[in-house]
C-alpha positions, 0 to 999 in steps of 0.5 A: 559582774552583770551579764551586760557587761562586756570586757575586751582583754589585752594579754600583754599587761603584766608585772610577773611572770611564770606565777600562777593567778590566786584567784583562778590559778592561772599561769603565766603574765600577772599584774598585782598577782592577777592574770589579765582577765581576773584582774580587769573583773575586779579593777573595771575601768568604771563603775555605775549602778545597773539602774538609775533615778532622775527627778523630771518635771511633768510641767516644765521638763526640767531634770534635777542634777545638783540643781534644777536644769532646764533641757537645752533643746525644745526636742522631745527626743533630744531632750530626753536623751540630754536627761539620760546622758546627765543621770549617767554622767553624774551617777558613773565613777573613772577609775582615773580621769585618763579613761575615755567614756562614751555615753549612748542613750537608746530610745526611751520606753514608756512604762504601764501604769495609768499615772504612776508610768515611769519612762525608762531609757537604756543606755550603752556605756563604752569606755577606753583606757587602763589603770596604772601598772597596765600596759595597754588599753582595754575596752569594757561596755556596759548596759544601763538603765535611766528611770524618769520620776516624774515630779513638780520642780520647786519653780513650778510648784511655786509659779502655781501657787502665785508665789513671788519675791517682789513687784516690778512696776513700769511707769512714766514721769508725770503722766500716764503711759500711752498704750503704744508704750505699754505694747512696747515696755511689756514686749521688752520685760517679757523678752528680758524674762526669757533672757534671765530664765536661762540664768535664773529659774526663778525669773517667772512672772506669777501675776501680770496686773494691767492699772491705769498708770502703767503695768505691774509683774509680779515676779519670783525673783528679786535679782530679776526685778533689780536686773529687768528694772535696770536694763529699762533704765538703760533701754528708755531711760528714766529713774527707779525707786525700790522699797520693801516690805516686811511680810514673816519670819523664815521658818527654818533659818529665823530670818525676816522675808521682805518682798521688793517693790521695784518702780522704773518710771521712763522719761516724761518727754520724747525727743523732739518734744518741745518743753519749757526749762527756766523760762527757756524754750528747748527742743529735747535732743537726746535721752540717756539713762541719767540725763535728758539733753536739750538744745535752747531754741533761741539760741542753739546753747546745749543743756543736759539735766538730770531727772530731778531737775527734769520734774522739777524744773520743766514742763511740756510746751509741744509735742514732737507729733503736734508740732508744726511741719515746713516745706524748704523753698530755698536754701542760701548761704546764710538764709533758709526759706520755709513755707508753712505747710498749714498756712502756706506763709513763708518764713525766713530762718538763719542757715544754720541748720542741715537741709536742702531745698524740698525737705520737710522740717519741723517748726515751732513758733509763738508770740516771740520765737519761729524755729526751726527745730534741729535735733543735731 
């Protein structure tokens, strides 16, 4: 037994009486022909090496349990104390899982040794309870010691040698993505990558490619590509397209290895854009993850079309920024009346739009219509 160790014995556990103890010869109270004290030095109520080794990451402070964990707090001293607390817990054996254990890493120690330097951090193990046949409970404590070996963890070593599993590549339908959309889509995938991170260490972006028709992450994951691309999708809307290409033979299992490519391309329209379907001029209502929704400006009739349809069958009439604004000037049962903002003519449109006298509301007209575009 270490010198650490300390053990608290209560004389009352027992099974025989007046035998003598055939490891030390005492008299009296026995359990499984043991006196108390020699049975507690044979039977601990635990049981852990005096010297304990966990990898670190020098980069990224990830401990390897079973797997690579990333440490829950960005505290230099909590996080060391959470790698201390696992290297113990995963390393210590409960005679039964009745037994209560404290874990209590002390403060670490740095090492001599230029770069080779380990970080040590002693910790107290305090446990409670008593094996089957005894009595009562007993106490034993005992001192032990973590060793940090500092390492590079896989994801790591692989985001430093641009190792990745596939292509994220974030488009518009028909057009070019505008730089408010590009400081918009890149602010969401990177919020998403720390959100996946903490579920897939592999979630890394190992090359970020700026082109002219959108933006482009090279990723370490094809879960996180497939995830990141379908919660855009479901964000902004719009259509995906992945393929994969060939790129060698996994030298252990015999497998092809592919890499993905993953394209999510956003609606081409806004809503309140004005565009062109089948002839029809229609104001864009809403946009959800497979459909955009049109109202027809002539006659208020409500279209939904899928995004084939969309590229197929339609084209961009206006802008919702270049289209026309109106001042409300009155407001009756049945008629509205709008001035023009520009050219302060007056137009008269049916009441069949919620507004009130003095509001701004925005137009389109041609040769053939004069609306008011309503978005409800």
């Amino acid at each position: 037994m270490s010198n650490n160790d300390k053990i608290t014995i209560d004389s009352g556990s027992n099974n025989a009486k007046g035998s003598f103890c055939y490891r030390c010869g005492h008299e009296g109270e026995l359990l499984d022909g043991l006196c108390n004290l020699c049975y507690s030095q044979l039977n601990p109520l635990f049981n852990i090496d005096d010297r304990i080794t966990i990898e670190v990451c020098h980069m990224c402070g990830s401990y390897k349990r079973k797997l690579w964990c990333d440490p829950k707090s960005e505290d230099t001293y909590e996080i060391m104390d959470e790698i201390a607390y696992f290297a113990v817990k995963d390393n210590l054996k409960k005679s039964n899982k009745s037994i209560d254990v404290q874990i209590i890493p002390k403060e670490a120690k740095q090492l001599p040794g230029g770069k080779h330097s380990r970080v040590e951090i002693p910790v107290t193990i305090i446990a409670e309870g008593r094996l089957i046949g005894e009595k009562r409970d007993r106490t034993e404590e005992k001192e032990v010691i973590v060793y940090l070996t500092m390492v590079q963890c896989p994801r790591c070593s692989r985001c430093m040698s641009n190792y990745y599993e596939g292509t994220l590549q974030v488009r518009a339908m028909g057009r070019f993505l505008s730089e408010e959309e590009r400081v918009e889509l890149d602010d969401f995938v990177r919020e998403e990558v720390v959100r996946r991170l903490k579920k897939d260490r592999m979630s890394f972006i190992s090359k970020f490619i700026i082109q002219k028709e959108g933006l482009d992450y090279q990723m370490g994951s094809m879960g996180a590509i497939r995830n990141i691309a379908s919660a855009i999708k479901t964000k902004y809307g719009g259509k995906s397209l992945e393929t994969a290409k060939l790129v060698g033979v996994d030298k252990d299992t015999g497998k092809d290895q592919y890499r993905i490519t993953v394209s999510i391309r956003i609606p081409q329209y806004a809503i309140g854009d004005v565009i062109a379907y089948n002839e029809a001029i229609c104001v864009v209502t809403a946009i959800s993850e497979d459909k955009t929704h049109l109202k027809v400006l002539d006659n208020s009739e409500k279209i939904s079309l899928n995004w084939n349809e969309i590229e197929k069958n339609t084209y961009l009439v206006c802008k919702s920024s270049e289209c026309q604004t109106a001042t409300i000037i009155s407001v009756s049962d049945d008629t509205i009346m709008a001035m023009d903002d520009n050219t302060y003519e007056v137009y008269e449109y049916n009441n069949d739009v919620k507004t009130e006298e003095g509001s701004k509301v925005k137009i389109f007209k041609n040769e053939e219509l004069n609306r008011i575009i309503d978005l409800s």
